[in-house]
KEDREN-329144 format. One record per residue (C-alpha): residue number from 1; residue in one letter; x, y, z. Coordinates in nm, 2 decimals. Each point is the difference from the previous one (the first is absolute). Layout:
BEGIN
<atom resi="NUM" resn="A" east="X" north="Y" up="Z"/>
...
// end
This chain:
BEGIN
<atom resi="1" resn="X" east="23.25" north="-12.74" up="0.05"/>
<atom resi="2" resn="X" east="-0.01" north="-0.37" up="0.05"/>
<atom resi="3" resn="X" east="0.24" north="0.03" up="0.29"/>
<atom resi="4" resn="X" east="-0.19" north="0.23" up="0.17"/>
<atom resi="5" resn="X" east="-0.26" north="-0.23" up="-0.04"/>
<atom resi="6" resn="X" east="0.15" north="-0.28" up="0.13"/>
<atom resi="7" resn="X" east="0.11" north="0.15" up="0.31"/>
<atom resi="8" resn="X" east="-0.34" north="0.14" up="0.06"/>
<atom resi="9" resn="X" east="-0.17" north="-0.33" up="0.02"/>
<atom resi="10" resn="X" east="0.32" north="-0.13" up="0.20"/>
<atom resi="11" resn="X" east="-0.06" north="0.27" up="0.24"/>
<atom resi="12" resn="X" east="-0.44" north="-0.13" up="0.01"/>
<atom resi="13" resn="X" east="0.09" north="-0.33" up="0.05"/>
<atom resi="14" resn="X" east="0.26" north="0.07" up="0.26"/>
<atom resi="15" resn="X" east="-0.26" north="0.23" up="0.21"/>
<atom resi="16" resn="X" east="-0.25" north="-0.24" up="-0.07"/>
<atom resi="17" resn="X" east="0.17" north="-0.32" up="0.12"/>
<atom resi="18" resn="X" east="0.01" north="0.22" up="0.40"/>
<atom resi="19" resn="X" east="-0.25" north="-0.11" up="0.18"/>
<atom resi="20" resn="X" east="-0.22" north="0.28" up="0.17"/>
<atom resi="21" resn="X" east="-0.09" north="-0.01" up="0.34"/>
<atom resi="22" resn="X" east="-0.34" north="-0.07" up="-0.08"/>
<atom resi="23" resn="X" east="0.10" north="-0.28" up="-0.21"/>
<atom resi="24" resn="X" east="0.22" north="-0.14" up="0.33"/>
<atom resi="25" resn="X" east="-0.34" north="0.04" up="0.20"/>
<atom resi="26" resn="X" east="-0.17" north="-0.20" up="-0.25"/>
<atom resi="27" resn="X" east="0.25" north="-0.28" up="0.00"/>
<atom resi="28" resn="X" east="0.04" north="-0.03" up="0.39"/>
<atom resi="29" resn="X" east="-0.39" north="-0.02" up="0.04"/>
<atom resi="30" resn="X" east="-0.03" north="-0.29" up="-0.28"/>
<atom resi="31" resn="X" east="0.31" north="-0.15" up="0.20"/>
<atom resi="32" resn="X" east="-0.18" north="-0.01" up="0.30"/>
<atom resi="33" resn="X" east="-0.33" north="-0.16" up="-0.14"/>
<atom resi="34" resn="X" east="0.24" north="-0.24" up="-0.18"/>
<atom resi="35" resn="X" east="0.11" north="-0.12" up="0.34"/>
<atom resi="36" resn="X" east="-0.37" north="0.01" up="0.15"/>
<atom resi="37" resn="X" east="-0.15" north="-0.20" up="-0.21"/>
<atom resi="38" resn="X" east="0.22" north="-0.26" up="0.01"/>
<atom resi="39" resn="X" east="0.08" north="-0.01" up="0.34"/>
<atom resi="40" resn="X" east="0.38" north="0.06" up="-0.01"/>
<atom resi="41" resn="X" east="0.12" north="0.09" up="0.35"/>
<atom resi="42" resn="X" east="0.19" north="0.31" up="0.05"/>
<atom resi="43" resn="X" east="0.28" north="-0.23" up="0.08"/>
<atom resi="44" resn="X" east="0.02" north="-0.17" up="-0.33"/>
<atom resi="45" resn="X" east="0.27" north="0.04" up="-0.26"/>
<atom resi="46" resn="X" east="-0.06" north="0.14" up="-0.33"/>
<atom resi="47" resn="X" east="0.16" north="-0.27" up="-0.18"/>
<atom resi="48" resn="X" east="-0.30" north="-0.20" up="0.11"/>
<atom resi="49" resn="X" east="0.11" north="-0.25" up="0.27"/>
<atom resi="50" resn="X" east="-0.19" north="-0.12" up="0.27"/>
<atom resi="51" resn="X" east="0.10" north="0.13" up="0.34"/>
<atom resi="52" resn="X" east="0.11" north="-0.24" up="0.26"/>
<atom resi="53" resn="X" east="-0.25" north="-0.17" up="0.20"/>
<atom resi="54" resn="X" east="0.04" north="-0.22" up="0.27"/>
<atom resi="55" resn="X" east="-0.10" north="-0.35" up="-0.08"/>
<atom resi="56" resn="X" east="-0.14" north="-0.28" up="0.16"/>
<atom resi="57" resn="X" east="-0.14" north="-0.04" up="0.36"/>
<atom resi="58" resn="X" east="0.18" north="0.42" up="0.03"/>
<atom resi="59" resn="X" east="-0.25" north="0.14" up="-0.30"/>
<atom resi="60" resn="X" east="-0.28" north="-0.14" up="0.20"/>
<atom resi="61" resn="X" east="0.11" north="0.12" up="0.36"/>
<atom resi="62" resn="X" east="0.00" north="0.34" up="-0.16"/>
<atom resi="63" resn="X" east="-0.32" north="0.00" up="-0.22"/>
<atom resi="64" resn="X" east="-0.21" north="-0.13" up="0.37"/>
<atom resi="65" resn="X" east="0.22" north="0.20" up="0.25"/>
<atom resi="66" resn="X" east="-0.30" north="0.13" up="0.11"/>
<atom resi="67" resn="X" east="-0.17" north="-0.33" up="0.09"/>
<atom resi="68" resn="X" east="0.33" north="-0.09" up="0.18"/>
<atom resi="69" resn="X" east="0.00" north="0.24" up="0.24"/>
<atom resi="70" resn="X" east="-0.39" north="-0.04" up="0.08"/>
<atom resi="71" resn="X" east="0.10" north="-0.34" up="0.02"/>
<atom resi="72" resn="X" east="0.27" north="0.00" up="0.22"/>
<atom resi="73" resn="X" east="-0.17" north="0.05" up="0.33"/>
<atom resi="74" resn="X" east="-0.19" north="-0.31" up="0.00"/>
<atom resi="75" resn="X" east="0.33" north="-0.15" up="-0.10"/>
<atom resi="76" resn="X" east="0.13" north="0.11" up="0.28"/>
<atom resi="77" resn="X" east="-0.28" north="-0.12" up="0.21"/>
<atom resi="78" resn="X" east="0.02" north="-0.33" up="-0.15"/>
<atom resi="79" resn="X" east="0.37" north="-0.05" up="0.10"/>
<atom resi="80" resn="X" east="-0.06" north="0.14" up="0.37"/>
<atom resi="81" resn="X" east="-0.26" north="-0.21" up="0.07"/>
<atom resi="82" resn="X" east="0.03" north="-0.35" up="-0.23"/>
<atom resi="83" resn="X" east="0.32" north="-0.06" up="-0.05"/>
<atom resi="84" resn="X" east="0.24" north="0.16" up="0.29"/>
<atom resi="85" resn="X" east="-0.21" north="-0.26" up="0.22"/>
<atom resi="86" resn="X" east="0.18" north="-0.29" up="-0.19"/>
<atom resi="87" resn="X" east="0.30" north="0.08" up="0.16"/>
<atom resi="88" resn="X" east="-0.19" north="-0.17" up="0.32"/>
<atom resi="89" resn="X" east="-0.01" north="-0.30" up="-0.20"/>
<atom resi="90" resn="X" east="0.38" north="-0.04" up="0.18"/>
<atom resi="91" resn="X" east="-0.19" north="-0.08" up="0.30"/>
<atom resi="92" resn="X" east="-0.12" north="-0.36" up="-0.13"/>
<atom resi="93" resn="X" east="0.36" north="-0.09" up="-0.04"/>
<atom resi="94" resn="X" east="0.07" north="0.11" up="0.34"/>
<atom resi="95" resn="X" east="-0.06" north="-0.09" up="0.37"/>
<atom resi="96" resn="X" east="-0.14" north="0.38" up="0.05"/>
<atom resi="97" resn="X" east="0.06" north="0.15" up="0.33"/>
<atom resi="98" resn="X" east="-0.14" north="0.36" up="-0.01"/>
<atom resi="99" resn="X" east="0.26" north="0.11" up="0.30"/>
<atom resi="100" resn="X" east="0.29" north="-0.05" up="-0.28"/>
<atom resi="101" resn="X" east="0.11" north="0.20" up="-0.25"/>
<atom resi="102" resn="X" east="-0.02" north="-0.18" up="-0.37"/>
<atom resi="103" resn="X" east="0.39" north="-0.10" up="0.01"/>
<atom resi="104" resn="X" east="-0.03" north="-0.15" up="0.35"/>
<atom resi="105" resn="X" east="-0.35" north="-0.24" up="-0.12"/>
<atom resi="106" resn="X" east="0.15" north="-0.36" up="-0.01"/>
<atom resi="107" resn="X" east="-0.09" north="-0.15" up="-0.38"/>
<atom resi="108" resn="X" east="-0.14" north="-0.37" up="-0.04"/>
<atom resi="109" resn="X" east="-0.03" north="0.01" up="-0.39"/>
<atom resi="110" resn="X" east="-0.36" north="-0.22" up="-0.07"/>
<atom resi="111" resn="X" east="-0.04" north="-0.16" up="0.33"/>
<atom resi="112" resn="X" east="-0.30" north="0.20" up="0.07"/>
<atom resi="113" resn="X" east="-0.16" north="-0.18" up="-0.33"/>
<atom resi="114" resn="X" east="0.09" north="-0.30" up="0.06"/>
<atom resi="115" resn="X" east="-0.19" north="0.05" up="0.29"/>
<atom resi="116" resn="X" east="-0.29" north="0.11" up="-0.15"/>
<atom resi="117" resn="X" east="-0.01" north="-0.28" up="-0.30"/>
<atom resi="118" resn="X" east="0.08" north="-0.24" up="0.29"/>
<atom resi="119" resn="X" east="-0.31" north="0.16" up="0.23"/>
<atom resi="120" resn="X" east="-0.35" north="-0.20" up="-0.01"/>
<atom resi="121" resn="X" east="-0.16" north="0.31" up="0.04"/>
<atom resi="122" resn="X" east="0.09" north="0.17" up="-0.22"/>
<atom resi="123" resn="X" east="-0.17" north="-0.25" up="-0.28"/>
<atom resi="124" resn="X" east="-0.29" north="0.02" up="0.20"/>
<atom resi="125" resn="X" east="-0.02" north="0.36" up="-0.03"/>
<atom resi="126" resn="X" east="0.15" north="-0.01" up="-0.44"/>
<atom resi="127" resn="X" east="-0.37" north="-0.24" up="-0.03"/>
<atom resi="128" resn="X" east="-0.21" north="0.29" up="0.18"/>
<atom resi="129" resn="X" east="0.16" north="0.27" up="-0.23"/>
<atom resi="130" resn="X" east="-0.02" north="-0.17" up="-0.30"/>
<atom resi="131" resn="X" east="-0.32" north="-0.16" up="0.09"/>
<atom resi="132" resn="X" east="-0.18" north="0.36" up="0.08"/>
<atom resi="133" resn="X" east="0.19" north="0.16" up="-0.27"/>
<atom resi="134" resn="X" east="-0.11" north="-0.24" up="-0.29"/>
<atom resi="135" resn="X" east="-0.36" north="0.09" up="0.12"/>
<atom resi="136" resn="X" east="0.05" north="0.32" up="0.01"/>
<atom resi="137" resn="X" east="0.15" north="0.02" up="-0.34"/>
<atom resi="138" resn="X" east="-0.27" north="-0.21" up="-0.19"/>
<atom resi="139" resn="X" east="-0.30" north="0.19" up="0.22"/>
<atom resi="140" resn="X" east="0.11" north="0.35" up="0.07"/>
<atom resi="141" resn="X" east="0.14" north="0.02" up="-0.41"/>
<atom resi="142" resn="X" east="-0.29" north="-0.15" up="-0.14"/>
<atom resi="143" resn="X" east="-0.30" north="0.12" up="0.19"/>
<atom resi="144" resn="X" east="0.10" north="0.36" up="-0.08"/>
<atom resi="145" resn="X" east="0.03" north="-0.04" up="-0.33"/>
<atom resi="146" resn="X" east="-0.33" north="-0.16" up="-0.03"/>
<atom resi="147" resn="X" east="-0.22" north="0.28" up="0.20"/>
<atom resi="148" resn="X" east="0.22" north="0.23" up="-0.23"/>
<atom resi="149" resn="X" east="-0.19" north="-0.14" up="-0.34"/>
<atom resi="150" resn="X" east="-0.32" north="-0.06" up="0.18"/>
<atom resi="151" resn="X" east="0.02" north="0.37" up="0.11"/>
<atom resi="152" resn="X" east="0.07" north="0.13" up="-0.28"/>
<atom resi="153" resn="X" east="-0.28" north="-0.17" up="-0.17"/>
<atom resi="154" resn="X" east="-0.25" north="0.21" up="0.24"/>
<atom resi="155" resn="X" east="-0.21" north="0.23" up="-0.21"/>
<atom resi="156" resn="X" east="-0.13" north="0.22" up="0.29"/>
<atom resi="157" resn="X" east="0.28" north="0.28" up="0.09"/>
<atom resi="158" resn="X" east="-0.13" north="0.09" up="0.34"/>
<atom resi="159" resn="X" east="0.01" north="-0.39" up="0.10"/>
<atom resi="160" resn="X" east="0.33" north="-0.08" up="-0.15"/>
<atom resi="161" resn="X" east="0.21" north="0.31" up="0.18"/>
<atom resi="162" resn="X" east="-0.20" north="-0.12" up="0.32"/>
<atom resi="163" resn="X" east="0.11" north="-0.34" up="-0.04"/>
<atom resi="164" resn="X" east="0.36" north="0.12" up="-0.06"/>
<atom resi="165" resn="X" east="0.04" north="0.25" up="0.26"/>
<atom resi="166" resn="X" east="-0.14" north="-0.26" up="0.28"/>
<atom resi="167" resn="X" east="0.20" north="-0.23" up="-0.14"/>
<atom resi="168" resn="X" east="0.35" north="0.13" up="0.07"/>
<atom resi="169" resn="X" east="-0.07" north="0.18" up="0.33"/>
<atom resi="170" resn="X" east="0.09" north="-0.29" up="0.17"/>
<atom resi="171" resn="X" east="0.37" north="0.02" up="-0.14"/>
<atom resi="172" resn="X" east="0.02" north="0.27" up="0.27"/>
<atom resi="173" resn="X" east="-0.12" north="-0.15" up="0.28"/>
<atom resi="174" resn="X" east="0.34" north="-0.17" up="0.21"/>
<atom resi="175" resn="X" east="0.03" north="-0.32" up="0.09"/>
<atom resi="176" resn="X" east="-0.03" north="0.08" up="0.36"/>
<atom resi="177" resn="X" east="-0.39" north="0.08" up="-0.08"/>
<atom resi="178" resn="X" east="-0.04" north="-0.28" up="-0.27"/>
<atom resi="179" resn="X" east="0.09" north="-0.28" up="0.27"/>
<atom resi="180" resn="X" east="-0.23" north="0.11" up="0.25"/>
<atom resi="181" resn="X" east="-0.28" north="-0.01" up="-0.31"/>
<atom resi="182" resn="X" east="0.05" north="-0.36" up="-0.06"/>
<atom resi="183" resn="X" east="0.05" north="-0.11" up="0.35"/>
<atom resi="184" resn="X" east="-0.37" north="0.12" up="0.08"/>
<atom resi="185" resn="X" east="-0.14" north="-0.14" up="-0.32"/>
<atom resi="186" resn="X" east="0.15" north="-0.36" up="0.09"/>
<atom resi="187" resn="X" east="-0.02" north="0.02" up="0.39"/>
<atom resi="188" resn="X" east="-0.22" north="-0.24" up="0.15"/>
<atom resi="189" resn="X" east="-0.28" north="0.25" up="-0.01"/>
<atom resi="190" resn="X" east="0.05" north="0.16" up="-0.27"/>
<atom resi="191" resn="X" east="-0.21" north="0.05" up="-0.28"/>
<atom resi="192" resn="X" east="0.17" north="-0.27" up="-0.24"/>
<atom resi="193" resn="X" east="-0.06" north="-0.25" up="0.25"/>
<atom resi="194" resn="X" east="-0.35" north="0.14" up="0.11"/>
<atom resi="195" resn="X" east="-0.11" north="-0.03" up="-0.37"/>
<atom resi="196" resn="X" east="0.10" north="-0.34" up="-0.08"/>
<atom resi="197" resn="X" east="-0.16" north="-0.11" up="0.31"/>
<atom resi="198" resn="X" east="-0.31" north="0.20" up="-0.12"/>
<atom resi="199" resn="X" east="0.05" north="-0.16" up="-0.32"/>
<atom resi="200" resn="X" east="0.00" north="-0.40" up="0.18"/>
<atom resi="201" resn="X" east="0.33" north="-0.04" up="-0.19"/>
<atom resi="202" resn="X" east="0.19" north="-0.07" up="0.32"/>
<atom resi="203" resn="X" east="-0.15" north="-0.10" up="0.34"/>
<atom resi="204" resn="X" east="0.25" north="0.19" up="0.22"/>
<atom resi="205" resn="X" east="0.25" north="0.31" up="-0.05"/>
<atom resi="206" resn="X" east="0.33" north="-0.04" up="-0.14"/>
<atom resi="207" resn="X" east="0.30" north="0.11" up="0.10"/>
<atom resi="208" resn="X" east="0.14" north="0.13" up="-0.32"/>
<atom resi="209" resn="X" east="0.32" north="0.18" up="0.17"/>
<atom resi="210" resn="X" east="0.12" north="-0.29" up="0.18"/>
<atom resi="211" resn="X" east="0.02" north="-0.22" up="-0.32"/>
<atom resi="212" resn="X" east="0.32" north="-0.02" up="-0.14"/>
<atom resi="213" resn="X" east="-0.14" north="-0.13" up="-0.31"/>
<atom resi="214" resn="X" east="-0.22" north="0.27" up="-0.08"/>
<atom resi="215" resn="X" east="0.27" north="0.28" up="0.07"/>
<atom resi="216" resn="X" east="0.12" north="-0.01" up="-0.37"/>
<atom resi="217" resn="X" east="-0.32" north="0.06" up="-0.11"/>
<atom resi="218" resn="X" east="-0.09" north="0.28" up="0.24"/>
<atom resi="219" resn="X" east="0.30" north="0.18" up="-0.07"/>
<atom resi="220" resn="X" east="-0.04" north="0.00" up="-0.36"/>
<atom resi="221" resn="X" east="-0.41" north="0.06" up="0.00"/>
<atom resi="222" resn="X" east="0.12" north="0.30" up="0.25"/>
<atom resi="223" resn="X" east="0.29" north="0.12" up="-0.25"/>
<atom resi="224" resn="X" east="-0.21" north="-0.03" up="-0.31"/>
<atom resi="225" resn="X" east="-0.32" north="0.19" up="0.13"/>
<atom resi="226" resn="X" east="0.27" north="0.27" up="0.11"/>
<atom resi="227" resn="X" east="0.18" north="0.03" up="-0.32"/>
<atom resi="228" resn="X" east="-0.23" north="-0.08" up="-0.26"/>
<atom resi="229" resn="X" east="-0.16" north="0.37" up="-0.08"/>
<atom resi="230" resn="X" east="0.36" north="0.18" up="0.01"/>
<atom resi="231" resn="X" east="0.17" north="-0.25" up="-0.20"/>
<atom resi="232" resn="X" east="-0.28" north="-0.02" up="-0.26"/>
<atom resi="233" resn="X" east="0.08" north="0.42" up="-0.08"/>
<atom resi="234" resn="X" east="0.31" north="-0.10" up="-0.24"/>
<atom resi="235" resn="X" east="-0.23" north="-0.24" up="-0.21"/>
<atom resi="236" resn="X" east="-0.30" north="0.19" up="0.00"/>
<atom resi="237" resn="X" east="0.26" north="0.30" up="-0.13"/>
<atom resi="238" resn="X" east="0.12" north="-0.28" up="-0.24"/>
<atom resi="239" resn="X" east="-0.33" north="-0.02" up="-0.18"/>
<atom resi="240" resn="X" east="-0.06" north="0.35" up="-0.03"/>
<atom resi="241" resn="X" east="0.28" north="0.01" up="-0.26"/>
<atom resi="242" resn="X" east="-0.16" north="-0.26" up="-0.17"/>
<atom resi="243" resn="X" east="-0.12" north="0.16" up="-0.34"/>
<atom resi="244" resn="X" east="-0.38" north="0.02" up="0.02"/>
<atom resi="245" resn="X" east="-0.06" north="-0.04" up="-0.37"/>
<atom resi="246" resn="X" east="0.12" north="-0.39" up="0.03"/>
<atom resi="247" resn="X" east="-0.29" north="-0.04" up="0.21"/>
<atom resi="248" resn="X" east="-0.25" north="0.22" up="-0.24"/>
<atom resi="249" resn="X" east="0.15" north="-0.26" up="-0.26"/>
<atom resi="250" resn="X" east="-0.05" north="-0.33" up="0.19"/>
<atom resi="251" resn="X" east="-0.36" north="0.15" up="0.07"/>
<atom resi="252" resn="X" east="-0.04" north="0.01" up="-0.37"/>
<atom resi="253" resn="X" east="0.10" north="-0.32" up="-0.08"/>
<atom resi="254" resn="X" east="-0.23" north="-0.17" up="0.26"/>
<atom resi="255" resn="X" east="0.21" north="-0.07" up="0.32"/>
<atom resi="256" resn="X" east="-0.10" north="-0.03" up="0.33"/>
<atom resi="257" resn="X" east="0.08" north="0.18" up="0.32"/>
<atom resi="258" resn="X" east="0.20" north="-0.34" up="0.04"/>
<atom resi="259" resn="X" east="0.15" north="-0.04" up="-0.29"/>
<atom resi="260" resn="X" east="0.13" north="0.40" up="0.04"/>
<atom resi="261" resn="X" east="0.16" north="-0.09" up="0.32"/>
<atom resi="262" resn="X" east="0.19" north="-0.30" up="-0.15"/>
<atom resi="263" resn="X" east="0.11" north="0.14" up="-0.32"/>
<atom resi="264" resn="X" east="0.04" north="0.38" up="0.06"/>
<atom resi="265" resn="X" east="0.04" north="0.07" up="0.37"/>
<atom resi="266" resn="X" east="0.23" north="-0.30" up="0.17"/>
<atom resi="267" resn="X" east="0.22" north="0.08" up="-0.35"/>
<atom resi="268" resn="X" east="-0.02" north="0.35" up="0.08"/>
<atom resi="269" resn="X" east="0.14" north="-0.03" up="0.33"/>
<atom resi="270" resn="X" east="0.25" north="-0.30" up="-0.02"/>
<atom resi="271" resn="X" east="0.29" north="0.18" up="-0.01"/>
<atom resi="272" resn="X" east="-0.10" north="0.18" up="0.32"/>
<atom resi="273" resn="X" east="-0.09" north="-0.38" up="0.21"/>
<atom resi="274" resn="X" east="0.35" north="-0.14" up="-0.11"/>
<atom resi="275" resn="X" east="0.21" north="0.32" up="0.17"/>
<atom resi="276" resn="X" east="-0.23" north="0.01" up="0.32"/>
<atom resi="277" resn="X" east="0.04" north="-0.37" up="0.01"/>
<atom resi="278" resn="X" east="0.41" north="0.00" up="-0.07"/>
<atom resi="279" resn="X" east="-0.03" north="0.20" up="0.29"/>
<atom resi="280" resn="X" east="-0.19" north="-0.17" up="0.22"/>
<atom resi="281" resn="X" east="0.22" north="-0.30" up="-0.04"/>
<atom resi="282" resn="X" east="0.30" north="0.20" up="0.13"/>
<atom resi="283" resn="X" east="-0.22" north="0.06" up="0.36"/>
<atom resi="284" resn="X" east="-0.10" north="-0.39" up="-0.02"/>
<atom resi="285" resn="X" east="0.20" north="-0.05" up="0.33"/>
<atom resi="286" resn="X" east="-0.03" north="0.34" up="0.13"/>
<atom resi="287" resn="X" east="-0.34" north="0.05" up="0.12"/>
<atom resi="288" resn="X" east="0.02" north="0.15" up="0.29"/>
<atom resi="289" resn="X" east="-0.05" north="-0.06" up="0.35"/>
<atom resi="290" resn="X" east="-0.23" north="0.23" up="0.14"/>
<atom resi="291" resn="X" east="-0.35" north="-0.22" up="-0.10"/>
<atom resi="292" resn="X" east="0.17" north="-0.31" up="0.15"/>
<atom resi="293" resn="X" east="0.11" north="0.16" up="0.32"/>
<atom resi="294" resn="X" east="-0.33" north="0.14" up="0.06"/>
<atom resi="295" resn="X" east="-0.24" north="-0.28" up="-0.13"/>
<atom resi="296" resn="X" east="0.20" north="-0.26" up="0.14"/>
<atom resi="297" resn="X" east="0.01" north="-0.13" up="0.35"/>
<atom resi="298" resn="X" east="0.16" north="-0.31" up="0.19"/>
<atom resi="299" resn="X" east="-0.24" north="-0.25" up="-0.08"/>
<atom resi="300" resn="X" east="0.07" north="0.07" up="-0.38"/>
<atom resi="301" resn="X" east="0.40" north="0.11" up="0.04"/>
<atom resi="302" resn="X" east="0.12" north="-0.36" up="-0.26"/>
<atom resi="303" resn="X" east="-0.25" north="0.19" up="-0.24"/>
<atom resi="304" resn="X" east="0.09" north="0.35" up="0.05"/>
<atom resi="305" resn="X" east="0.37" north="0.04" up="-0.01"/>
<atom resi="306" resn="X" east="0.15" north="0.14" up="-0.29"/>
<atom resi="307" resn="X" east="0.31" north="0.10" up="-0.10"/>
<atom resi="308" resn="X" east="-0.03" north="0.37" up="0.08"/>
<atom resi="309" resn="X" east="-0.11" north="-0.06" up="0.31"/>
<atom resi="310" resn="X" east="0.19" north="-0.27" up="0.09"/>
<atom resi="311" resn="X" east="0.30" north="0.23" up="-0.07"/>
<atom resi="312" resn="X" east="-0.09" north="0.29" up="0.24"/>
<atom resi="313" resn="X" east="-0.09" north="-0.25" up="0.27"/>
<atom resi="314" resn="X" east="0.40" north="-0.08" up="0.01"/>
<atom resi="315" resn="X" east="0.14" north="0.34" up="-0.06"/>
<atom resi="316" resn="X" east="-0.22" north="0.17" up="0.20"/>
<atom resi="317" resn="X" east="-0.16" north="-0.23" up="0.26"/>
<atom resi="318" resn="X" east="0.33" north="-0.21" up="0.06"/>
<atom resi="319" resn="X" east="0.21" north="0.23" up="-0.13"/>
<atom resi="320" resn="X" east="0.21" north="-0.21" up="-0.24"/>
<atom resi="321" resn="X" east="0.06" north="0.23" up="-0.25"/>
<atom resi="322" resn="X" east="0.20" north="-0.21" up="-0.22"/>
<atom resi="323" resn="X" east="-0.25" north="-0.25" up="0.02"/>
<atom resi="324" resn="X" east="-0.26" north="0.24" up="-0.08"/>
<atom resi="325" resn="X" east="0.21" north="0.13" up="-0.31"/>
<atom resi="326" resn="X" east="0.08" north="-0.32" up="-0.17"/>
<atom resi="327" resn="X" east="-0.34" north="-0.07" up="0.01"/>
<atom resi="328" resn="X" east="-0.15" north="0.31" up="-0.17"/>
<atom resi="329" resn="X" east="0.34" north="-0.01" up="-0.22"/>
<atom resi="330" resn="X" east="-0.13" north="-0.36" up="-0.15"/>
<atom resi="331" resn="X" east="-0.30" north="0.14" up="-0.02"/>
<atom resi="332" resn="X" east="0.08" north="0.30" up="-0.22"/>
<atom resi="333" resn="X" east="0.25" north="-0.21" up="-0.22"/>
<atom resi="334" resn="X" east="-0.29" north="-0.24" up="-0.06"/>
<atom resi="335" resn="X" east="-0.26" north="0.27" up="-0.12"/>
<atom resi="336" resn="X" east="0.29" north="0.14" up="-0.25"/>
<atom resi="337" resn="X" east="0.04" north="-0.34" up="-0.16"/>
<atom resi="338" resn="X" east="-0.35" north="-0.05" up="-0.04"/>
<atom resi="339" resn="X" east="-0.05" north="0.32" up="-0.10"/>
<atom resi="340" resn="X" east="0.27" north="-0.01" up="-0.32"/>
<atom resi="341" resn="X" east="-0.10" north="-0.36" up="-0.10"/>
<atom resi="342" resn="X" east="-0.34" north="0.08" up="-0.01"/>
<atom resi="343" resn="X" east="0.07" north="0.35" up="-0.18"/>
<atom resi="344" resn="X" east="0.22" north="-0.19" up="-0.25"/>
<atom resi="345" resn="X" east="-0.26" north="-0.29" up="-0.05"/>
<atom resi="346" resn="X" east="-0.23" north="0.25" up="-0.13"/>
<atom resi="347" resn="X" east="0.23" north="0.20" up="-0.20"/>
<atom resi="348" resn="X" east="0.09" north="-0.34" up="-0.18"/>
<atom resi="349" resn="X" east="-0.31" north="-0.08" up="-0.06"/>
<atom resi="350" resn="X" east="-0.30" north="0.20" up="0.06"/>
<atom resi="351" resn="X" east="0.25" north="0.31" up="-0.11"/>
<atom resi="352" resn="X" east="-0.11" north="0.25" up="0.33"/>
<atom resi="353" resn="X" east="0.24" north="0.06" up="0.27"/>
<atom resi="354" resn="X" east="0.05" north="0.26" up="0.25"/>
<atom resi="355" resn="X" east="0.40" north="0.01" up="-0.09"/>
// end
């Protein structure tokens, strides 16, 4: 009897220990919510090991592949356009004759610098850039960020967008049009002259355009009433991501509209003047050419020549293209070193830079 018994309960615990199929169900679908909720990938090994994952600078290209590829047409661009032209760079070691091909061109290492450093000129025309660009720099970087607070500081809406939008439609008026503004306002009868004489500050009409003195000044005025209104956009953007509570707060503890300005909104945008002005000291020497050419004329020509200009008058007019090529060459490889020592000047100290 107690055998019988014993092999009874052998035979339960045998048919018990199979698992059913409904059993098998149940375990796969707690298997699979296992691995759901703690994010296992289908690849991973049961024994619990990590996959492998590429590391490094190869994890990261893969996680943004998708930015990559948008990215890669401008890339593209960028190499087309500014950097295959530095292979014309070859040409300011050269004496360039465009009926040869580039084995046949006769090379004359730095002759065509020591030309240029050896060149009166040319230090005529390094005062005029700097000279303009320095005003420009201290003028057109200031002056926008100025009407940019005082703007912002208007309380009627309909005034302030009229303000801005007159403001920055001359950014898209050329040059060509721009010139031929000013030259009426300071001809002999125009109305600049007209209303000093009006005034009695002057007896007789000046002639502003055929001072060399005063060209600095009108290039600059002309730049800065041009550029002002656009260039003021990224500051005025700048304080609307100031947080407005910090002015509710000042408000509350007594400041001023001053005292806001000074201790809220040049803080506020600080970080945005240093890169803007990083980067204007990289285009310190490169200014341009087109507002000298067409401001300038021969009676002002010691004032007006700058670099730019004074580069396509030899490789086009004269058609030295070497020439032409070391100068803009000295020029680029000046902007570049004042355009890392300033960037690493501030990131030493002021802790901003663009780099």
């Amino acid at each position: 009897m107690e055998t019988l018994t014993a092999n009874s309960a052998s035979t339960n615990e045998s048919v018990s220990s199979v698992p059913t199929e409904r059993e098998q169900q149940n375990k796969k679908s707690r298997w699979k919510g296992f691995r759901k909720h703690s994010n296992l990938s289908e690849n991973e090994s049961a024994t619990g090991l990590p996959p492998k994952r590429p590391n490094g600078i190869w994890r990261t290209v893969v996680q943004q592949k998708y930015l990559y590829l948008m990215s890669l047409p401008f890339v593209i661009w960028l190499f087309v356009f500014n950097y295959l032209p530095l292979w014309g760079w070859t040409m300011a070691f050269q004496n360039y004759k465009p009926a040869k091909s580039f084995s046949e061109q006769k090379w004359v290492g730095f002759d065509n610098f020591v030309r240029l450093f050896h060149d009166d000129q040319f230090y005529l025309v390094l005062r005029n850039t700097l000279a303009m660009s320095v005003l420009g720099l201290i003028f057109g970087f200031i002056v926008p960020i100025v009407f940019a607070i005082l703007l912002n500081e208007v309380r009627g809406m309909a005034f302030k967008r009229v303000t801005q939008t007159v403001s920055y439609l001359p950014h898209f008026v050329s040059w060509v049009v721009v010139a031929g503004i000013i030259s009426n306002l300071l001809s002999m009868d125009g109305i600049i002259n007209q209303l000093l004489v009006w005034l009695h500050l002057i007896d007789e009409p000046i002639q502003f355009m055929a001072k060399g003195t005063w060209f600095w000044g009108i290039v600059t005025a002309s730049d800065v009433w041009k550029e002002t209104g656009w260039n003021a956009i990224i500051y005025l953007a700048a304080i609307t991501g100031i947080d407005k509570e910090l002015y509710e707060a000042a408000r509350v503890d007594g400041a001023g509209r001053f005292r806001q300005i000074w201790n809220i909104t040049i803080p506020g945008i600080r970080s945005t003047i240093m890169v803007l002005f990083i980067m204007s000291i990289g285009h310190l020497l490169s200014i341009g050419f087109e507002k000298q050419m067409l401001l300038g004329n021969s009676l002002v020509t010691d004032y007006s020549q700058v670099l730019d200009l004074y580069a396509l008058n030899y490789g086009i007019k004269i058609a030295h293209f070497s020439y032409g090529t070391a100068i803009s060459m000295f020029n680029s490889v000046i902007s570049i070193i004042l355009l890392f020592t300033v960037n690493g000047l501030f990131k030493k100290f002021a802790k901003e830079s663009i780099m």
